[in-house]
N, C-alpha and C positions, 0 to 999 in steps of 0.2 A: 104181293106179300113177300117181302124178304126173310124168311128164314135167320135165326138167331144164334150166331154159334158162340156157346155158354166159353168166357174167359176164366182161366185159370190163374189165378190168384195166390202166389205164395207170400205168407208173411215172416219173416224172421225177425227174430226176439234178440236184443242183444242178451249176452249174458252178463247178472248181476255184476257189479264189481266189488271185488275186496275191500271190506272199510281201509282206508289209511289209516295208517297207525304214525303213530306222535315221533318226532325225530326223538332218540337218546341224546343227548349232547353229551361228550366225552368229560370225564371226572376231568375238571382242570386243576394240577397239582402246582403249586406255586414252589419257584425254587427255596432252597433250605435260607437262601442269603438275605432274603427279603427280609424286612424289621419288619412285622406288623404293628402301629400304631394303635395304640390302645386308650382308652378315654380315662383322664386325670379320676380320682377319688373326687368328690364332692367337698366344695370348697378351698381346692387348689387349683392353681393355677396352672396352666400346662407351659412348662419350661420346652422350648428351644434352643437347640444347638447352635452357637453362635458360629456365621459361615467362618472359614478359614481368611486369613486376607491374602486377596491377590495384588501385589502390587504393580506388575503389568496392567491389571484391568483398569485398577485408581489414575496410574501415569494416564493412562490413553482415555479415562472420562475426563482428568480434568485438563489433558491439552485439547476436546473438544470444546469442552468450555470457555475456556481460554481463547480459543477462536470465535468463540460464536457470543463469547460476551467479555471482550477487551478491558474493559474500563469497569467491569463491574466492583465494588468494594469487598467483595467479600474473596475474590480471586486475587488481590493485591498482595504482594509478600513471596 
């Protein structure tokens, strides 16, 4: 008969955790220069500022054009 020598047994407990709490996210302030866009009255139309011309940009689409469609009729002239 073997004799039984009684095992000691510790349990440890985590401890609770702190709920998480919610990120704040920081007040985003928009700078002063911004327009904010704002929705037409009802039954108007919402007018657009017509771009400025660039004529750099016009020169350089239509001698793309110009290359990429020689012959076309509407590029003649």
């Amino acid at each position: 008969m073997t004799t039984h020598r009684p095992s000691i047994v510790t349990y440890v407990h985590r401890p609770e955790r702190a709920p998480r709490r919610q990120a704040q996210a920081a007040a985003i302030v928009p700078p002063k220069s911004i327009v904010v866009a704002r929705k037409p009255k009802p039954g108007r139309p919402r007018q657009r500022p017509e771009p400025e011309p660039d004529p750099e940009g016009e020169a350089s689409v239509s001698a793309f054009f110009k290359r990429m469609m020689p012959d076309h009729p509407l590029l003649q002239g």
